[in-house]
C-alpha positions as CSV (number, residue, x, y, z in Angstrom):
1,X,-3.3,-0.6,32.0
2,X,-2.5,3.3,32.9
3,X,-4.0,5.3,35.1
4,X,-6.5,7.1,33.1
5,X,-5.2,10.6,33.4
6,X,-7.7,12.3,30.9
7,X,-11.1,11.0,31.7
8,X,-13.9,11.3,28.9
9,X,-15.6,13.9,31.0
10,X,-14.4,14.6,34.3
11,X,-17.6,17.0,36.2
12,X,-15.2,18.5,39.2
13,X,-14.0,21.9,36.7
14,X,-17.5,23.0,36.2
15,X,-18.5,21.8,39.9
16,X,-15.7,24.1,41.4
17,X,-16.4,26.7,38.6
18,X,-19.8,26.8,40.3
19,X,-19.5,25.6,44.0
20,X,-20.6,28.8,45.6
21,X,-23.7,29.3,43.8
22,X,-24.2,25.4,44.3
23,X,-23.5,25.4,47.9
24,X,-25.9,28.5,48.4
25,X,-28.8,26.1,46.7
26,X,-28.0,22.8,48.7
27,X,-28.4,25.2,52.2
28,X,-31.4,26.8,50.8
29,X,-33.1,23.6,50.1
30,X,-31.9,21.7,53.2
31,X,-33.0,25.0,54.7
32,X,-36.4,24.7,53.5
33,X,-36.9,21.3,54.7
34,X,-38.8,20.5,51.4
35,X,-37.1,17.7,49.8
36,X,-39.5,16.3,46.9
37,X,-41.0,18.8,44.1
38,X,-42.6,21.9,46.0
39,X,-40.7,25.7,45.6
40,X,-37.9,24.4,44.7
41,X,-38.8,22.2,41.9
42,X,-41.7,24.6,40.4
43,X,-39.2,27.4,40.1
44,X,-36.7,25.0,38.1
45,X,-39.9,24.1,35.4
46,X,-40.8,27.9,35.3
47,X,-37.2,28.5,34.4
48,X,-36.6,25.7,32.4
49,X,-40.1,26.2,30.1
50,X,-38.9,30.0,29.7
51,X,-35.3,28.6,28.3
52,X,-37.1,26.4,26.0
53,X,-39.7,28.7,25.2
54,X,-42.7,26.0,25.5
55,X,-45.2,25.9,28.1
56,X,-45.1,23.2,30.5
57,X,-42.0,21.4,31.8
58,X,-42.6,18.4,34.1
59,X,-39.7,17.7,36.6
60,X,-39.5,13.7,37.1
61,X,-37.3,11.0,38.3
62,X,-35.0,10.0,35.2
63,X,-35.1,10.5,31.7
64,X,-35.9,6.9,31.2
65,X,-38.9,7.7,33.0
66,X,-39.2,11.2,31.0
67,X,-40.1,8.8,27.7
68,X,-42.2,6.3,29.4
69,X,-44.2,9.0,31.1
70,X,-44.2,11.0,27.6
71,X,-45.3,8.2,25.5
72,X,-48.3,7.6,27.9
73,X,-49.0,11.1,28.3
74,X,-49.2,11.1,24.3
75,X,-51.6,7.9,24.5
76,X,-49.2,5.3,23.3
77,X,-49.8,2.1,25.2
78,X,-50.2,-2.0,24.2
79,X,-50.3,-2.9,20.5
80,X,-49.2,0.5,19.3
81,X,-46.0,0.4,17.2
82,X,-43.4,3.4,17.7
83,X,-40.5,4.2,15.0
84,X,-37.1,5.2,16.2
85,X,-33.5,4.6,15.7
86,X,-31.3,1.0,16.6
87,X,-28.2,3.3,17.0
88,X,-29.2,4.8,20.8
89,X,-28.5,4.5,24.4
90,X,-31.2,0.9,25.4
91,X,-33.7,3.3,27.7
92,X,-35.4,4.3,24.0
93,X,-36.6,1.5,22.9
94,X,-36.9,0.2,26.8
95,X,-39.6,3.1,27.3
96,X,-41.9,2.3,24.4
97,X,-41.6,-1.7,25.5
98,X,-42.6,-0.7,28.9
99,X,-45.2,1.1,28.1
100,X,-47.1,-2.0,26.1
101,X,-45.9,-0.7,22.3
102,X,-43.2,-2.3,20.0
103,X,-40.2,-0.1,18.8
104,X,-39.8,-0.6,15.0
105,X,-36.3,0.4,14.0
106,X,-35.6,2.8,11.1
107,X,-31.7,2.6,9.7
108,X,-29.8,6.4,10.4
109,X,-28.3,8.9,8.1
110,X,-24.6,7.7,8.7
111,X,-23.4,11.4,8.7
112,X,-25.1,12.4,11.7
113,X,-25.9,9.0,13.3
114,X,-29.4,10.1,13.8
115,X,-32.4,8.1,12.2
116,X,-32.8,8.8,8.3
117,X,-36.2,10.6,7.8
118,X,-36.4,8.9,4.3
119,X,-36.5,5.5,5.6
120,X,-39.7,6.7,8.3
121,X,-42.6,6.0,5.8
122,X,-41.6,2.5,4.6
123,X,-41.5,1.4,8.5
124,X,-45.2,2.9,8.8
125,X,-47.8,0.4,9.4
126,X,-51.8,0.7,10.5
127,X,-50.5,-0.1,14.3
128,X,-48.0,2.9,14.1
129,X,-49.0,5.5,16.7
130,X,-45.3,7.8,17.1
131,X,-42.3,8.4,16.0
132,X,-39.4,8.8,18.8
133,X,-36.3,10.7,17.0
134,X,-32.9,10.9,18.8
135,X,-30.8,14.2,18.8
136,X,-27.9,11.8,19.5
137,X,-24.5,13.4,20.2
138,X,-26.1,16.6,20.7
139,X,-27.0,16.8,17.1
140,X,-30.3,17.5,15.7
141,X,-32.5,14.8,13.8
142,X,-33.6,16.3,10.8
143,X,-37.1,17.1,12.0
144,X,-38.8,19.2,9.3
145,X,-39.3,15.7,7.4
146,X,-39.9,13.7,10.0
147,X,-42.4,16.5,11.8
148,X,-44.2,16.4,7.9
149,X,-44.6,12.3,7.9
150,X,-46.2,12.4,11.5
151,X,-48.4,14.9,10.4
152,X,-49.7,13.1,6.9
153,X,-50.0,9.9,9.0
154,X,-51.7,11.4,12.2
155,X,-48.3,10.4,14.1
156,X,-47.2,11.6,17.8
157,X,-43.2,12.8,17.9
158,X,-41.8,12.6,21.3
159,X,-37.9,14.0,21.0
160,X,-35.5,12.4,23.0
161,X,-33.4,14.9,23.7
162,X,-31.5,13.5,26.4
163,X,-28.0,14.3,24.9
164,X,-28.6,17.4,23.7
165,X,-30.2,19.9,26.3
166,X,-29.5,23.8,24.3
167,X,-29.7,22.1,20.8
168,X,-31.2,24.1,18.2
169,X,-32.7,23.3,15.0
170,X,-33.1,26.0,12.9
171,X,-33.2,28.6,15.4
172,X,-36.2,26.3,18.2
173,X,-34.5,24.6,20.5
174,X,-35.0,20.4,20.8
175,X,-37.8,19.5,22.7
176,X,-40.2,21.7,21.5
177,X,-40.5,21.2,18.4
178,X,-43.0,17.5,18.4
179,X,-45.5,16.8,20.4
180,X,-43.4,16.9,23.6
181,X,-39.7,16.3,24.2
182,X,-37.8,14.0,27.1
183,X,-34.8,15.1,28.7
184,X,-32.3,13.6,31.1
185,X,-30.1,15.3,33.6
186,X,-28.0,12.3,34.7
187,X,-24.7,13.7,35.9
188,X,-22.5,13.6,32.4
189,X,-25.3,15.2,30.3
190,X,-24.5,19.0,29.1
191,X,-27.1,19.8,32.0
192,X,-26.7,17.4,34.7
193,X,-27.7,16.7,38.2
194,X,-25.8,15.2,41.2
195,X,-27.9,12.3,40.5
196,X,-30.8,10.8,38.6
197,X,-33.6,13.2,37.2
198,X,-35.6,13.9,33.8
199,X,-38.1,16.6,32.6
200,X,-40.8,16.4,29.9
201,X,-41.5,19.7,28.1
202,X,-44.3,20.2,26.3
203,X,-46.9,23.1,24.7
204,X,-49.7,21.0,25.6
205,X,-52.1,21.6,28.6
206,X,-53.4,18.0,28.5
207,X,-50.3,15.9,28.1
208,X,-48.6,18.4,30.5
209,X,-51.8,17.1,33.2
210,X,-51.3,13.7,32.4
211,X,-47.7,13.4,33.2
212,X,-47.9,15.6,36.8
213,X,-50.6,13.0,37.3
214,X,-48.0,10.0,36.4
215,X,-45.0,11.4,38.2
216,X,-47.2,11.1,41.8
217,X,-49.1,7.6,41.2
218,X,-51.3,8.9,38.8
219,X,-53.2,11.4,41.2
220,X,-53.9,14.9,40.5
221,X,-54.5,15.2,44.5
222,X,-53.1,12.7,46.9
223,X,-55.0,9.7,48.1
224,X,-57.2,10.4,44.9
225,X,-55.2,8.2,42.0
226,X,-57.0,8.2,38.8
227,X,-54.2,6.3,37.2
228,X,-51.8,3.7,37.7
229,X,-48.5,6.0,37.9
230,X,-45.1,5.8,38.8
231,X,-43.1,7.3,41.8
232,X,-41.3,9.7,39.6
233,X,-40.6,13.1,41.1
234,X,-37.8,15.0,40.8
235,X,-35.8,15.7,44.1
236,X,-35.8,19.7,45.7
237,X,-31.9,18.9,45.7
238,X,-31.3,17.9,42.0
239,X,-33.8,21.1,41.0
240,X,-31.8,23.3,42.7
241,X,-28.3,22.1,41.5
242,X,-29.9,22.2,38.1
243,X,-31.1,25.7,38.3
244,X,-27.7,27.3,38.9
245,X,-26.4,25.0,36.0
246,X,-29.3,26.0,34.1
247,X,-27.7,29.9,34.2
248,X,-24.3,29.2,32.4
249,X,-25.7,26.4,29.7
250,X,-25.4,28.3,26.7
251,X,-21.9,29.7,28.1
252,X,-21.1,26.0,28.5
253,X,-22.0,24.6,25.7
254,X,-20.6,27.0,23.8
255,X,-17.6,26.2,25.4
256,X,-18.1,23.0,24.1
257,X,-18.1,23.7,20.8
258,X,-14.6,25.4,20.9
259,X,-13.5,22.6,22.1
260,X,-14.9,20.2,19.2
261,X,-14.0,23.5,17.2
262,X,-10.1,23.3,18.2
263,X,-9.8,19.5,17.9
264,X,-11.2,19.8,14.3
265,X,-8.4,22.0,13.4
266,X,-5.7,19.8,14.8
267,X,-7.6,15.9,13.3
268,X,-8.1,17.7,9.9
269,X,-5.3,15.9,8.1
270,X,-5.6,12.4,9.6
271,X,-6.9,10.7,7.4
272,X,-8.2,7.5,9.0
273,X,-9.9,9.7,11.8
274,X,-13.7,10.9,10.2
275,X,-14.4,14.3,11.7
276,X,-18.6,15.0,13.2
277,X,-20.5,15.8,10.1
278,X,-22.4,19.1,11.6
279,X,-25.8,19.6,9.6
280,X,-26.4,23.3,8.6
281,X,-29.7,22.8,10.6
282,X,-28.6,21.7,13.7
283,X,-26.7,23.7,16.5
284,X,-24.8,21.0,17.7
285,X,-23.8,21.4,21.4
286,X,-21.3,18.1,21.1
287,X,-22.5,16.4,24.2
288,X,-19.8,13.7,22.8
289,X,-17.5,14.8,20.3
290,X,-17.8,11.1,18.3
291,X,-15.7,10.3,15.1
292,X,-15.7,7.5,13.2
293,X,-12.0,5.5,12.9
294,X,-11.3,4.0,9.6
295,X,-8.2,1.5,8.5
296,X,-7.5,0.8,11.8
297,X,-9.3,-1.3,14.3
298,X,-11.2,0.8,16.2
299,X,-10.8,-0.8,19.5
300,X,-7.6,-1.7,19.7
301,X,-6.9,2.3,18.7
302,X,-8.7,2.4,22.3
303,X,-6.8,0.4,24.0
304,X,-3.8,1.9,22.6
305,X,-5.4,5.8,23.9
306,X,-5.8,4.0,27.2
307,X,-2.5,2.7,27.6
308,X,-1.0,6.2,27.3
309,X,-3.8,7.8,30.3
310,X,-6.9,8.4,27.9
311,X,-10.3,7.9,28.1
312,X,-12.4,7.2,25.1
313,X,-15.8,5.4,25.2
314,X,-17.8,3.7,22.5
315,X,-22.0,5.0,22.3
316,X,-22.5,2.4,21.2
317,X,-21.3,-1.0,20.8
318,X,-24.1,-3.0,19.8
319,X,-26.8,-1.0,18.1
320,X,-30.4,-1.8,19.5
321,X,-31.4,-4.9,16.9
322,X,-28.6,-7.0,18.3
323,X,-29.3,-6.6,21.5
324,X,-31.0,-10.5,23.2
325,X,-34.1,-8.3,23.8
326,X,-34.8,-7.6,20.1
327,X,-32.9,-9.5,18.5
328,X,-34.5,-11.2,15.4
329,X,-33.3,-13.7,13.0
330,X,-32.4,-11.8,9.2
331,X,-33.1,-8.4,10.8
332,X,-30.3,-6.2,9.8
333,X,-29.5,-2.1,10.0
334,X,-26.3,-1.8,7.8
335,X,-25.6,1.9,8.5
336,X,-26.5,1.5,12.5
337,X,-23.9,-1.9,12.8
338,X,-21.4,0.1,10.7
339,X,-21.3,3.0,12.8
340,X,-21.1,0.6,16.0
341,X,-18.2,-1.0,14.6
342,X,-16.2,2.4,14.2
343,X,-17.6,5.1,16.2
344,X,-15.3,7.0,18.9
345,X,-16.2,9.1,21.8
346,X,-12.9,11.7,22.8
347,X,-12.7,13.6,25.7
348,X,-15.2,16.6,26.0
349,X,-16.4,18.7,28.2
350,X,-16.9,22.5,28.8
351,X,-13.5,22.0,30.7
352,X,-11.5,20.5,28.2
353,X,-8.3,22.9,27.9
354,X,-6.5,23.4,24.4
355,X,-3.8,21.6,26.1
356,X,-5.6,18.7,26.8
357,X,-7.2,18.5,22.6
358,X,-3.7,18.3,22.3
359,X,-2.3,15.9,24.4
360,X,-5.1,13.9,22.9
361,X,-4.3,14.8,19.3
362,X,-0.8,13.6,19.8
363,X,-1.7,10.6,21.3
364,X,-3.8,9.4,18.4
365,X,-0.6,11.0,16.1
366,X,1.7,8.7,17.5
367,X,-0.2,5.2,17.4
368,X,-1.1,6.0,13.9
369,X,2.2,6.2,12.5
């Protein structure tokens, strides 16, 4: 196998676009000798909630721990039911298990990969207490329906928005729009940390309490636990790193969209490459830029990119359903195993030069004549 000589997403362009204002926040923190939440992380959720436009925004540990902590913040707990998609990273449907509920999957619109709104109400039984929708890719779910069937069945929505930090849907960015909305700052996300960390946003006061109480062992003060928490807090470190990224998102991500912009104009006429369906809705800020490969086997057209120095990666292989942990006999989620099957993810980044699309472009050219 080649050296991989164009990764999927390669961090070190933005990190030494930014490393003096990075640098500057790593000394003031280690300065400070304050390490978990305190300054640092408070001015992070002030900044973060103004960017959003929502009230609260709760630093934490992960995004995995953003959903668990934002289903029990919204009430959800053991013999709930929660809808949401198969076709999403495992930590989606992990959260609402570990929190005591059962994830019912709802098939996805197979244009945008994101779970079908028209499906929701046929899922709906007396134990359902939320819906989880996915922005996956960095696409919106279509959340007008979905925000309209919570609401005639007294549902919770909890967005996980982990791939799509600076997403819009009609003009309101993702995460505000249910009743609170989970992020993820792992390092590859359009916002990421040096590490682990995750952030609940909300508009309410109460569920906004419950998580701060969550994050720290379920106590509003310490040595007084009210709840059984979770060691969740974000790190001084991570919220500082994060709040010079935070400054050039939107710069970023639009960068990202020339780039998903310039390798549309050059995959238009191949015919067995299916260019992103972008909904007129959504502002899609292509945290992957994912196509689907038709009349050609979709990973061997991998192995093929990799042999010439280029990384691809597949979100995701096995849809949720088929995974040992949910797996049920004559369970079956057509459009979710079909995209599986044929979905790509090409280099992307903020970073990604012309020249680079087009190395890429040629590569794919030449194994598909």
């Amino acid at each position: 196998m080649s050296e991989i000589k164009i990764p999927i997403y390669d961090p070190r362009p933005e990190i030494a676009a930014l490393r003096g204002e990075i640098d500057a926040a790593i000394k003031r923190v280690v300065d400070s000798g304050r390490f978990i939440l305190g300054p640092e992380v408070e001015a992070f959720e002030r900044e973060v909630a103004a960017y959003l436009g929502v009230k609260h925004a709760v630093g934490l540990n992960s995004g995995t721990d953003a959903l668990v902590i934002g289903l029990r913040a919204l009430g959800i707990g053991p013999g709930d039911e929660v809808i949401t998609t198969p076709f999403t990273f495992f930590a989606t449907a992990e959260a609402i298990s570990l929190v005591g509920a059962t994830p019912v999957f709802v098939d996805i619109d197979p244009r945008t990969f994101n779970i079908d709104p028209a499906l929701i109400p046929a899922a709906i039984s007396e134990r359902t207490r939320a819906i989880v929708p996915v922005h996956l890719y960095g696409q919106a779910a279509e959340m007008d329906p979905i925000l309209k069937i919570a609401r005639e069945h007294g549902l919770k929505v909890l967005e996980d928005t982990a791939q799509a930090f600076g997403g819009e849907y009609k003009g309101k960015k993702l995460g505000t729009l249910g009743d609170a909305g989970a992020f993820s700052f792992f390092p590859t996300k359009n916002l990421g940390g040096f590490g682990d960390g995750g952030l609940l946003a909300t508009n309410s006061d109460e569920v906004a309490e419950t998580a701060r109480m969550l994050r720290a062992h379920g106590a509003r003060r310490k040595y007084e636990n009210e709840l059984l928490g979770y060691n969740s807090r974000l790190d001084a470190l991570q919220a500082a790193v994060l709040r010079v990224k935070l400054r050039h998102l939107d710069e970023f991500n639009q960068s990202r969209r020339r780039v998903a912009q310039k390798y549309g104009i050059e995959l238009k006429d191949l015919g067995w490459i299916n260019l992103p369906y972008q909904a007129p809705d959504s502002y899609h800020v292509f945290h992957q830029y994912t196509v689907r490969v038709s009349g050609m086997e979709r990973d061997s057209l991998r192995h093929c990119l990799a042999e010439r120095g280029i990384g691809t990666m597949v979100y995701y292989p096995v849809p949720l359903h088929r995974l040992p942990v949910y797996s049920r006999p004559g369970v079956s989620f057509p459009r979710a195993e079909e995209a599986s099957g044929s979905v790509l993810s090409l280099p992307m980044g903020p970073f990604v030069s012309p020249r680079v699309v087009e190395a890429v472009v040629s590569a794919l050219r030449e194994i598909g004549t």
